[in-house]
C-alpha positions as CSV (number, residue, x, y, z in Angstrom):
1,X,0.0,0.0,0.0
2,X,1.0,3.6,-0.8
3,X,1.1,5.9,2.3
4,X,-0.1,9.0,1.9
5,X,3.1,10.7,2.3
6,X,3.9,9.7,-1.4
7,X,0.9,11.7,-2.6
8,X,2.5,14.9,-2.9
9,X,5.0,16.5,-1.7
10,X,3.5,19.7,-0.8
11,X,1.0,17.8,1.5
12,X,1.9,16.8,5.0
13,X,0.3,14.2,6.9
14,X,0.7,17.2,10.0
15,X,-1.7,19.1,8.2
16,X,-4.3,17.0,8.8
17,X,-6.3,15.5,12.1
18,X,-6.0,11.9,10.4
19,X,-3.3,10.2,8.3
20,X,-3.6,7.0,6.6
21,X,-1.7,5.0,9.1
22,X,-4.1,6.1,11.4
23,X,-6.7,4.3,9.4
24,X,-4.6,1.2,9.0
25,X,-4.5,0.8,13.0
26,X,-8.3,1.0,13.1
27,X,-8.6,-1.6,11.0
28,X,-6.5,-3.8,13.4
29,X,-8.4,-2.2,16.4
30,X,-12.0,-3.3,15.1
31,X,-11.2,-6.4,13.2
32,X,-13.1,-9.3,14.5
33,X,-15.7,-7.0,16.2
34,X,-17.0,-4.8,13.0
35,X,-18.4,-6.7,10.2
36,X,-16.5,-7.2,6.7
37,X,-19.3,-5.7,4.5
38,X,-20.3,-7.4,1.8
39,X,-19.7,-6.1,-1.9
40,X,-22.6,-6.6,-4.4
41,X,-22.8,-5.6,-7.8
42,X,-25.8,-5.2,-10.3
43,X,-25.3,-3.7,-14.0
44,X,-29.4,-4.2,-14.2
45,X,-29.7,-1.0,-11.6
46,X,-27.4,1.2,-13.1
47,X,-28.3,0.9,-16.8
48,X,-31.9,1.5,-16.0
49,X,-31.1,5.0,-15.3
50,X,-30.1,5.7,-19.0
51,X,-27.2,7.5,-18.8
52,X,-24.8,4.8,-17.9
53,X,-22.3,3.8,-20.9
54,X,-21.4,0.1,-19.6
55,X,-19.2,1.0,-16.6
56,X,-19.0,-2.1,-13.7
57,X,-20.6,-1.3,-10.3
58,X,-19.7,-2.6,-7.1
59,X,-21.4,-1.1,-4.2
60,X,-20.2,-1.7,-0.2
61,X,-23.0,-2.5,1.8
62,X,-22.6,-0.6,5.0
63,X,-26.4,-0.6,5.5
64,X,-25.6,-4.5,7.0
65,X,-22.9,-2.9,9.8
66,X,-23.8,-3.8,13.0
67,X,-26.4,-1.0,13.8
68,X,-27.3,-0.6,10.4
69,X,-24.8,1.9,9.3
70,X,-21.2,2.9,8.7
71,X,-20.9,5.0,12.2
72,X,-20.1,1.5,13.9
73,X,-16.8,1.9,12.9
74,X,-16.2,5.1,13.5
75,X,-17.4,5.2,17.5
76,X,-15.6,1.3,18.0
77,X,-12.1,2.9,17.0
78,X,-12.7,5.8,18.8
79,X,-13.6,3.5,22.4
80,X,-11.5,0.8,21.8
81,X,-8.7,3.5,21.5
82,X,-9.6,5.2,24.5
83,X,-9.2,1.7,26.5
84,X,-5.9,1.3,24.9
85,X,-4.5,4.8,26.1
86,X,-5.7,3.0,29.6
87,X,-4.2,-0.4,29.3
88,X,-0.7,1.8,28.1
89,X,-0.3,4.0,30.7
90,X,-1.3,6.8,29.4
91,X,-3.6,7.1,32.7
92,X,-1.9,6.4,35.4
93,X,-4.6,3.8,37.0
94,X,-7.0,1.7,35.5
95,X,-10.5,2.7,36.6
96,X,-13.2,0.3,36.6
97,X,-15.4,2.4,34.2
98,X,-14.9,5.4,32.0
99,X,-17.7,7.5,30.3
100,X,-18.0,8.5,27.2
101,X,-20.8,10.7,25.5
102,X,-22.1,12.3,22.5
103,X,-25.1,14.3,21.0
104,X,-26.8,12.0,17.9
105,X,-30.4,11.4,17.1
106,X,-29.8,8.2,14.9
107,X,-27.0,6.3,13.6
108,X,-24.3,7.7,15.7
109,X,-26.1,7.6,18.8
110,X,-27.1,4.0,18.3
111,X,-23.2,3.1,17.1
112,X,-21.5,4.5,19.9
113,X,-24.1,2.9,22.4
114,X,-22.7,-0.8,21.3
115,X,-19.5,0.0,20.5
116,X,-19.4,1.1,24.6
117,X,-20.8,-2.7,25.5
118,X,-18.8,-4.3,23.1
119,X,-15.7,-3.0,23.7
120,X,-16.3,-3.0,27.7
121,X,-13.5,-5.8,29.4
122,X,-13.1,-7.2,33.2
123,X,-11.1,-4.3,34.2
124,X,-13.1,-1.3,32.6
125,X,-16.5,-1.2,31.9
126,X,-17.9,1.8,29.2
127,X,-20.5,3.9,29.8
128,X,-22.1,5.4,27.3
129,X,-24.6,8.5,27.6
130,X,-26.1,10.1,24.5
131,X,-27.7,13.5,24.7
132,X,-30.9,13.3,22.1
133,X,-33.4,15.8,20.8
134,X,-37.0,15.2,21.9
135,X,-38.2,14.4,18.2
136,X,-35.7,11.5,17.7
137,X,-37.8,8.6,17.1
138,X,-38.8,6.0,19.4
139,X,-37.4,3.2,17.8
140,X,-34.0,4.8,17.9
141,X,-33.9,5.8,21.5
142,X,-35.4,2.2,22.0
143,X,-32.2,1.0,20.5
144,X,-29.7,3.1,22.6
145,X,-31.7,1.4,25.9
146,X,-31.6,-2.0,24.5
147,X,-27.5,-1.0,23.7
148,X,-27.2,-0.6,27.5
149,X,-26.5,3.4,27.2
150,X,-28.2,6.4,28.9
151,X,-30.0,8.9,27.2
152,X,-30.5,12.8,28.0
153,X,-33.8,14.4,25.9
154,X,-33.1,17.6,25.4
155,X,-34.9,20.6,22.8
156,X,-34.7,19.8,19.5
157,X,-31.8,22.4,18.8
158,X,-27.8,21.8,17.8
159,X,-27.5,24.6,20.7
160,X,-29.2,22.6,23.2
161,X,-27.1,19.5,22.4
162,X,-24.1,21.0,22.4
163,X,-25.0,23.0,26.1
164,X,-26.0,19.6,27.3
165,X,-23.2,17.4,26.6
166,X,-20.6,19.5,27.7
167,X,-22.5,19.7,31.2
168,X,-22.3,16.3,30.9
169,X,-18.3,16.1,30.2
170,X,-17.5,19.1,32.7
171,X,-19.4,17.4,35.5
172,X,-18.8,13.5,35.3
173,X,-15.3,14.0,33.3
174,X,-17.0,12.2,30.5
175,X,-14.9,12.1,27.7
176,X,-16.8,13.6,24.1
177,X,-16.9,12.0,21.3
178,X,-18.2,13.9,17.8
179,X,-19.9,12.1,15.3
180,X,-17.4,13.5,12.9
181,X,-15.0,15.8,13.7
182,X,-13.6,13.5,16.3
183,X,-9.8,11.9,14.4
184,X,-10.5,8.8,16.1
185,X,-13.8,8.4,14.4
186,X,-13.0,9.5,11.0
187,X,-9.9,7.1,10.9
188,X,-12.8,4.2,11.9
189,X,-14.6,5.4,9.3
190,X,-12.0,5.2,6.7
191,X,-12.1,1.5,7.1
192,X,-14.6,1.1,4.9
193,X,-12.4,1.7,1.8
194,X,-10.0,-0.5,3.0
195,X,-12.0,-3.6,2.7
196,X,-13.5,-2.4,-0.3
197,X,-10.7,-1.5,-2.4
198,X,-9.1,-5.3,-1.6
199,X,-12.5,-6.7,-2.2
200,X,-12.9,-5.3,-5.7
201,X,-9.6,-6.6,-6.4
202,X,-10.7,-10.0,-5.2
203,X,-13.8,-9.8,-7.3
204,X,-11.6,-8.7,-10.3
205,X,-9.1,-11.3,-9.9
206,X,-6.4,-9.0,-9.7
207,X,-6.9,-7.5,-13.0
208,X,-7.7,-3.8,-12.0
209,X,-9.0,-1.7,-9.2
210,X,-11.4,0.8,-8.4
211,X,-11.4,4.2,-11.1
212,X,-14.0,6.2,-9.0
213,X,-15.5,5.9,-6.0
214,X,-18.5,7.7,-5.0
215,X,-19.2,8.4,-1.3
216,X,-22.3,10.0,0.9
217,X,-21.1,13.5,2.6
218,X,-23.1,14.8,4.9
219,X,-20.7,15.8,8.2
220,X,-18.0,14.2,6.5
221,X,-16.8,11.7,8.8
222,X,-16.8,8.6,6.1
223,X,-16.0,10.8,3.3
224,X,-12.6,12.3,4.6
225,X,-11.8,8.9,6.6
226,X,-12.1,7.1,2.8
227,X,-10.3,9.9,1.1
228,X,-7.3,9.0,3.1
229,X,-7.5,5.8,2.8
230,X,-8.1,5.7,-1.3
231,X,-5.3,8.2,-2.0
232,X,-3.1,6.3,0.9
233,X,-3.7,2.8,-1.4
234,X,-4.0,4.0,-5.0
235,X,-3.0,7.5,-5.2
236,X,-4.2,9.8,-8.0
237,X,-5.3,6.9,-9.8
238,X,-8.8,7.0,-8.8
239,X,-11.9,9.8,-8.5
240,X,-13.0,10.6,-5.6
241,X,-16.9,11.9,-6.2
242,X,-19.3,12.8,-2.9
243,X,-22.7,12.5,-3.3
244,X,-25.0,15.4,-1.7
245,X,-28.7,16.1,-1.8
246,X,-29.2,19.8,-3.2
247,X,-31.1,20.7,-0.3
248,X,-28.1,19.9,1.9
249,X,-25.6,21.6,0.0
250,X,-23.0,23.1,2.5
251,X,-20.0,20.5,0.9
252,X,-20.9,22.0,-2.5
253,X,-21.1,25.2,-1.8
254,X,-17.5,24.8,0.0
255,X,-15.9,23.1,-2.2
256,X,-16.5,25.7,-5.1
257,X,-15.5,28.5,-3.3
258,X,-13.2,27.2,-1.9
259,X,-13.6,27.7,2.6
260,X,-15.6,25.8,4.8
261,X,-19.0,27.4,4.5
262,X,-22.4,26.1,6.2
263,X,-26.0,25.6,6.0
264,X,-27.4,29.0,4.4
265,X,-29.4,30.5,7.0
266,X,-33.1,30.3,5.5
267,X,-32.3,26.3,4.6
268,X,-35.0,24.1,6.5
269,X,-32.7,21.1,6.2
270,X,-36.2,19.5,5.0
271,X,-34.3,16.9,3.1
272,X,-35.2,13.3,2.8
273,X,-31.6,12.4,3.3
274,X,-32.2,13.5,6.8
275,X,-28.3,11.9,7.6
276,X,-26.3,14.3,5.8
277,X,-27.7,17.1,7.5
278,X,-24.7,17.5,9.6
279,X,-22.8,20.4,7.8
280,X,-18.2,19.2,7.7
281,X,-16.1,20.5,10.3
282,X,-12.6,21.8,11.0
283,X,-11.3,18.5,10.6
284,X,-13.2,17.0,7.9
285,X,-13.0,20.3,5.8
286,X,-9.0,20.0,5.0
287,X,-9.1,16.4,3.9
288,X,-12.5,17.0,1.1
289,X,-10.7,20.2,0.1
290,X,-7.4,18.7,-1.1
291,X,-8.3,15.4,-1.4
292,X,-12.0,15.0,-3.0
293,X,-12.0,15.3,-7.1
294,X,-15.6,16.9,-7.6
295,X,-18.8,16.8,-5.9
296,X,-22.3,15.9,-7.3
297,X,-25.7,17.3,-5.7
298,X,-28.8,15.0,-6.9
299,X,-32.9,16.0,-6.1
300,X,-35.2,15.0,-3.5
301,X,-36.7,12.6,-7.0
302,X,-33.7,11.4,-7.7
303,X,-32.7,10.2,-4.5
304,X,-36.0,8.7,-3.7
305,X,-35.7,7.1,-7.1
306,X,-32.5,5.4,-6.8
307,X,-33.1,4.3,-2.9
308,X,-36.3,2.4,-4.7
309,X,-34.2,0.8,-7.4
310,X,-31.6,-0.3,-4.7
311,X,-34.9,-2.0,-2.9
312,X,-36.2,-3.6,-6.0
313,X,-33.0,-4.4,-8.2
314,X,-30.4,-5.4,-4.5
315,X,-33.3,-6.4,-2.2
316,X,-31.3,-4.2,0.2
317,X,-33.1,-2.3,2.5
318,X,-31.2,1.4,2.2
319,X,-32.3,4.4,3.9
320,X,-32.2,7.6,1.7
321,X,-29.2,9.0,2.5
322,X,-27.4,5.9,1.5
323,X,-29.9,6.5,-1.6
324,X,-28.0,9.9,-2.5
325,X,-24.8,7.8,-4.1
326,X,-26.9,5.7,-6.1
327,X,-28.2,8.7,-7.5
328,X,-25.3,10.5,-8.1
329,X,-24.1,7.4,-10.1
330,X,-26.8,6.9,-12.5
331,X,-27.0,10.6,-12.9
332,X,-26.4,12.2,-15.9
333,X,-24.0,14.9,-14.8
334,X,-21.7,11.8,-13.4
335,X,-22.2,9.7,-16.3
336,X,-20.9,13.0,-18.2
337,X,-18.1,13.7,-17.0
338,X,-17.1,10.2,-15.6
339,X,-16.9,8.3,-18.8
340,X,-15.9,4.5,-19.7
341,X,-13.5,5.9,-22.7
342,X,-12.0,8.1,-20.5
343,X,-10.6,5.2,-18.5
344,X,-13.1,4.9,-15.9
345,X,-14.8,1.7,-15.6
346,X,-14.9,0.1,-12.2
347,X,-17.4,2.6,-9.9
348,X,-17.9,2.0,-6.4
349,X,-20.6,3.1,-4.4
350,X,-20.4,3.6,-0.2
351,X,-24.5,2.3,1.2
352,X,-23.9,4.1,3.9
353,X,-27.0,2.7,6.0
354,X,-29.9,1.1,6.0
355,X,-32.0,2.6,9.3
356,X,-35.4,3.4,7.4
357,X,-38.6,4.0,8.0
358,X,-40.0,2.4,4.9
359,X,-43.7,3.1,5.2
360,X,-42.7,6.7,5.9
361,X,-40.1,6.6,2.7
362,X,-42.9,4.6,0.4
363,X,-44.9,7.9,0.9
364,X,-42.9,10.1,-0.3
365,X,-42.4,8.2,-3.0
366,X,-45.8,7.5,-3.8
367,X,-46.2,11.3,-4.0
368,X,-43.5,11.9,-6.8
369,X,-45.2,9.3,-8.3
370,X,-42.9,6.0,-7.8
């Protein structure tokens, strides 16, 4: 494998929160407790869209992580590292529980709630509280009790979150841990590509790897996790393409001009991709600028379309957000720019997650007429 070092030599590992042998020793760190995703591929889904000119698809099915979604990774690495600056002295005495806490409504929330039983031992036991907004749904705050965590309601507002679990961390000594910003997540979460890059090869036999790679960005945890892992294994010889709805277009807009920019202020974040609402960080920022090749932005229709096909054509049960990829890959915009002739012609697609309400999802589509 390349390390990212050998990129270029006007980039620094320093310069950023994560490198890529950070990513490698998350993949030792959760091996054997997070799942190897499966790969699955389907020429039928993509060529319905039109657009696509014979290009092979492989898509990583993160929607069958435990807890349905990529953030397992992510929040393992980040406790089971936390244990190991314990068991190596980095504390000077091995308590017999630490606490950790976050502020998530859905996947991250339900992620960092098991990766806290799993990774408890005999000597320390983790305990997990999650701060969630009062509108989270019932079935996800059921999941973080069955997970063995505590849970803090709190107004639905980032503001009240935030206020919340930093009481939380100034009074118990809790330590935080972001959904994405946190480097111990976002190297978890670059795990993803490593599995999927060798996998594809597997599936290949050897004879070529992965040309583009299109990934969900929403906070950009899995997005600047992969980016260093891709460029870290094959350099500048693959895209790398993130996938946003249009209504939740703070990557976009950053990306084109160039600085980290949010959520415009009159934006109701009324998105069916309701997991990329999380706007990228100080830490994720960096890593998409330099290392991310273009991004795509897809409609409400389209992702609602493509989350369908993945149901009918995959028989995998995605949630929307994992639906946004899809889209951006039988787009015409992508299909455009990203062509066969031009060399690329193995695509993979990150599923990010599969935690849906489906009766809820078949509505919406019913009502653009799906």
């Amino acid at each position: 494998m390349k390390e990212i070092t050998t990129l270029s030599s006007s980039l620094s590992p320093s310069q950023y929160c994560v490198s890529f042998e950070d990513v490698k020793n998350a993949a030792n760190r959760i091996r054997g407790v997070a799942h190897r995703t499966p790969v699955m591929t389907s020429r039928s889904l993509m060529a319905a869209s039109g657009h696509d000119d014979g290009k092979n698809y492989f898509f990583k099915v993160e929607a069958m992580q435990k807890t349905g979604s990529f953030k397992f990774r992510g929040a393992l690495n980040a406790v089971m590292a936390q244990l190991e600056d314990i068991n190596n002295g980095i504390m000077e005495n091995i308590p017999a529980s630490i606490q950790v806490v976050t502020h998530s409504s859905g996947n991250h929330a339900q992620a960092l709630a098991l990766a806290s039983k799993l990774a408890s031992n005999k000597k320390t036991k983790v305990r997990a509280t999650i701060v969630m907004p009062v509108t989270a749904p019932l079935v996800k705050k059921q999941a973080v009790l069955d997970f063995g965590a505590d849970i803090v309601i709190v107004d639905n507002t980032n503001d009240a979150r935030k206020k919340e679990a930093t009481r939380i961390v100034l009074s118990t000594g809790a330590v935080f841990i972001h959904p994405s910003e946190n480097p111990r997540v976002i190297a978890g979460q670059g795990t993803v590509c490593l599995e999927f890059v060798e996998q594809v090869q597997e599936i290949l036999n050897g004879v070529g790897n992965l040309d583009a790679v299109i990934i969900p960005v929403g906070g950009g945890g899995l997005a600047s996790g992969n980016a260093i892992s891709l460029r870290g294994i094959l350099g500048d010889k693959v895209k790398i393409i993130l996938a946003e709805p249009k209504k939740l277009d703070d990557a976009k807009r950053s990306f084109t001009e160039g600085r980290l920019l949010k959520h415009s202020p009159n934006n109701k974040l009324d998105s069916v991709a309701d997991g990329l609402r999380t706007t990228l960080g100080e830490n994720t920022w960096p890593i998409i600028r330099d290392f991310v090749d273009d991004i795509i932005t897809v409609s409400e229709e389209e992702i609602l379309k493509a989350t369908k096909m993945v149901w009918e054509r995959l028989k995998v049960s995605i949630e929307p957000s994992a639906g946004v990829g899809v889209a951006v890959g039988t787009s015409l915009e992508f299909n455009s720019k990203y062509k066969k002739s031009s060399g690329i012609n193995n695509v993979g697609i990150i599923l990010c997650g599969g935690n849906v309400d489906i009766i809820k999802i078949m509505s919406l589509m019913k009502d653009f007429g799906l």
